[in-house]
N, C-alpha and C positions, 0 to 999 in steps of 0.2 A: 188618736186619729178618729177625729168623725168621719160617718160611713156618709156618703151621697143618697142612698136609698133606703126605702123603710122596710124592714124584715117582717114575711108576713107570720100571721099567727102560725101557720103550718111550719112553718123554717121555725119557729124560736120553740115552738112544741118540741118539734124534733132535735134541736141543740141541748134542751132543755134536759130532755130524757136519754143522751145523748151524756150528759154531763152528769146529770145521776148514775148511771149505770156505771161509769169506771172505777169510781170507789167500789161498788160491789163485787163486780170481776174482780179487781185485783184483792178484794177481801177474799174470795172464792181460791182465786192465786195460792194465795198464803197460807188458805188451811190444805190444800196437798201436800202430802207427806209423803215421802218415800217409801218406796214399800218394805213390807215386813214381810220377815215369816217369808223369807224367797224359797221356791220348793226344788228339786232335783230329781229328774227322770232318772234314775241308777244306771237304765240299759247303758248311758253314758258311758259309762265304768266298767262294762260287761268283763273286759278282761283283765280290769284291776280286781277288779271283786271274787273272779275266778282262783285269783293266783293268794288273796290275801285279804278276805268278804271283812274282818275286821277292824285291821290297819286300814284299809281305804276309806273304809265309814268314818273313822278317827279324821283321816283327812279330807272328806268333807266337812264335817261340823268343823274344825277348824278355819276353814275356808267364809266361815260363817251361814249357810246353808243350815234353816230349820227345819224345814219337812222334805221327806225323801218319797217318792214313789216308786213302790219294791214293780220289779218284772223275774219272771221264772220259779215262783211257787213252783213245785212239786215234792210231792210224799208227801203234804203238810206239812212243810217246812222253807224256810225263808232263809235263803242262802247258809243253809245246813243249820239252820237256827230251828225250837219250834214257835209256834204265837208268841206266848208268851217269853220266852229267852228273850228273842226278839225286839220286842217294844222293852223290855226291860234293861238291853245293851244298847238300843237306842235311848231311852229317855235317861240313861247314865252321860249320854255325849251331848245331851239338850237339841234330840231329833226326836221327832214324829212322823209316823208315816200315816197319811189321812187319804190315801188312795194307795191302788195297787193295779197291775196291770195280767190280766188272765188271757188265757187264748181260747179258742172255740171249743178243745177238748177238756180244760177245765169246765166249759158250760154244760157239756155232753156227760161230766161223765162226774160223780162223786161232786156236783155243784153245794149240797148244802153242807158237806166236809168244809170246801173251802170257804164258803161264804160263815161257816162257824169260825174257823180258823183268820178269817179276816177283820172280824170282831174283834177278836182276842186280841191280835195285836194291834188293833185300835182305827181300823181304818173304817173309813164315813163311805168311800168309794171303790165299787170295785170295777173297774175298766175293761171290756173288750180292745186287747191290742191290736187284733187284725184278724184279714179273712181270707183264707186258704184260697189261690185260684182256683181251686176245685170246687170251692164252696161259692163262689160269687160269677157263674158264668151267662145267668139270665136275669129278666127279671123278675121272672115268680121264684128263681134263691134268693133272691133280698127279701122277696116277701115272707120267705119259710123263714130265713133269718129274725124279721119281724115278729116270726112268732114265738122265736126260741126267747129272742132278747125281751121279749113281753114274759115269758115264765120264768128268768130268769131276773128280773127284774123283781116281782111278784113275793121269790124267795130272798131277794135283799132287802126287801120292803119289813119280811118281817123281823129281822136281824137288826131292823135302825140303819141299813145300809141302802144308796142310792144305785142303782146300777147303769154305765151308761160306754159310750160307744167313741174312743178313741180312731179318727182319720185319716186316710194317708191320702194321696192323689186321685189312686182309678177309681172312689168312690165320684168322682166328679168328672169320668167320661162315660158320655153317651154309650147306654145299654139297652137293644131293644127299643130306643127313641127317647128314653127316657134317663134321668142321672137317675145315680142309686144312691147317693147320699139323698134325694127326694124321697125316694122311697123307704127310706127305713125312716126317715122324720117321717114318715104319713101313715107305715104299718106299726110303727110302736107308741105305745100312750104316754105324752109328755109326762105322764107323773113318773111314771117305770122305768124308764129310757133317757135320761139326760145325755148329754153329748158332751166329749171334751176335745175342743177342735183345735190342732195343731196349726199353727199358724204359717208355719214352715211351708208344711203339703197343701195348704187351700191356696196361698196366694202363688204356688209355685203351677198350681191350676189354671189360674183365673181367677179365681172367690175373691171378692171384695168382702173381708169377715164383716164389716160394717152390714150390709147387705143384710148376712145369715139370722144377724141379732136383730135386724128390724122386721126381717119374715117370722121368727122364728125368737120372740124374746124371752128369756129365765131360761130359757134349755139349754145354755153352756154353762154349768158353774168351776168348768175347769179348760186351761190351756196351754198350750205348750209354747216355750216362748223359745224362739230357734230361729236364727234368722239365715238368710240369703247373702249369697257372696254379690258380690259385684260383676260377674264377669258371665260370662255367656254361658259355660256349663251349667251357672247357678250354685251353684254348691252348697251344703254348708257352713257356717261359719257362727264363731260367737256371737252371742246378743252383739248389738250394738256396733258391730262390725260393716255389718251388711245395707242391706236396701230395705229390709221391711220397719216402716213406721208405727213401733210401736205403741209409741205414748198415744197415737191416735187412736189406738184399736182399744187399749185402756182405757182410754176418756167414755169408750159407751160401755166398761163394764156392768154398770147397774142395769140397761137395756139388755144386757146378756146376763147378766147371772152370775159371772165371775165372783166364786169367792179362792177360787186356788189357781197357784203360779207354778210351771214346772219350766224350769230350762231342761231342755234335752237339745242334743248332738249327734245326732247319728253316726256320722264318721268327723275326726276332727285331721286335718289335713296341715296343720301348725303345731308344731310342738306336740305336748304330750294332752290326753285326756283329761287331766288333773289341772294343765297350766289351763284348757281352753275352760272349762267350768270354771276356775279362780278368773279371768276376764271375764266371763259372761254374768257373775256376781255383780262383781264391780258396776259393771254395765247397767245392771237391773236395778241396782242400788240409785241411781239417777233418776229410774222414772217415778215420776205422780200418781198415787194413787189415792 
């Protein structure tokens, strides 16, 4: 078919580069892989692990799960394990645990015990899980929190460990006029203070994560990948189940930092603990990274 009209230079420029570029997209396409190395928030398991901390690790690594991120240190010890026992019954099942989740009285109180102890059994990150409503009722406690999570940062520093600050929602309502997730990105030094933003709690917010990584880029290198039910309570629900789009949030890992993946569950409301982490595998196994 000849055309009736003559295409001007600007129109065949832009067909032009237009018709370059799809080869490269879809070359870009093809090198996505699937992810590796899917991690596992344990608290998942809290009452599998309670009743039987070694059969259940068995059954996650069979589940195909490679890194696990431990919650509930205490005494120096990791679900009745010590450091070393530990990474050593793990790297028997072909698990690593490359982060771990502490609460404000492990920061408070015998911090360079643990952060010794966190080493040992091989962790890179050690996580604040949360923050007491006692402790988060204004905004100069974010700001004293800023300074704790700055000296306790300081002490992971020099262990070879990152220290950084696990999310849940009311960090993202207005306090004194102001968000307190604002505030502790502003009172803690990006080097000391990383962030691991649960994807679950910012979007069940408001947060667009997209947003966070363009205000605020390298300061997530970890996430929790936990999605949203479909229905108006919100709920939890396996990856891949729900409403949150994750492949998109992925696509800007390098503008975030993302080098580590945790599914976590907080309640699972289908079946058992053990079937919804085995779906939310499956699930993660899909996306591009």
């Amino acid at each position: 078919m000849i055309l009736s009209r003559k295409v001007s230079r600007n129109e065949f420029l832009k067909t032009s580069a237009l018709a370059l570029s799809l080869p490269l997209l879809s070359k870009i396409d093809a090198l996505a892989k699937p992810m590796k190395n899917v991690g596992l928030q344990l608290y998942t398991l809290r009452n599998e692990l309670a009743k039987d901390p070694d059969g259940t690790l068995k059954k996650v690594a069979e589940i195909g799960y490679k890194e696990v991120e431990t919650f509930g240190y205490a005494n120096g010890k990791f679900f009745g394990k010590t450091p070393g026992e530990f990474k050593s019954f793990l790297n028997g099942l072909g698990l690593s645990t490359p982060s771990g989740h502490y609460m404000p009285n492990n920061l408070k109180k015998d911090w360079n015990m643990a952060v010794d102890h966190a080493a040992e059994a091989g962790q890179k990150y050690m996580m604040c899980a949360f923050l007491f409503p006692q402790d988060r009722k204004t905004a100069d406690d974010y700001k004293k929190l800023g300074e704790l999570f700055n000296q306790s940062g300081e002490v992971c520093k020099k262990a070879g460990i990152q220290f950084g600050y696990h999310n849940h929602d009311f960090e993202f309502q207005q306090l004194d006029g102001q968000l307190p997730y604002d505030l502790l990105l502003k009172e803690t030094d990006a080097k000391l203070v990383k962030m691991e933003l649960d994807l679950y709690w910012a979007t069940y917010a408001g947060i667009n994560p997209l947003d966070l990584f363009a205000k605020n880029p390298g300061r997530f290198p970890l996430v929790h990948l936990k999605d949203m039910a479909k229905t108006e309570k919100r709920e939890f629900a396996e990856v891949g189940t729900g409403s949150i789009d994750f492949q998109r949030i992925l696509d800007a890992r390098k503008l975030a930092g993302i080098e580590h993946y945790f599914v976590e569950q907080d309640a699972v409301t289908k079946g058992t603990p053990l079937e919804a982490i085995a779906v939310s595998f499956q699930n993660v196994g899909k996306l591009k990274v």
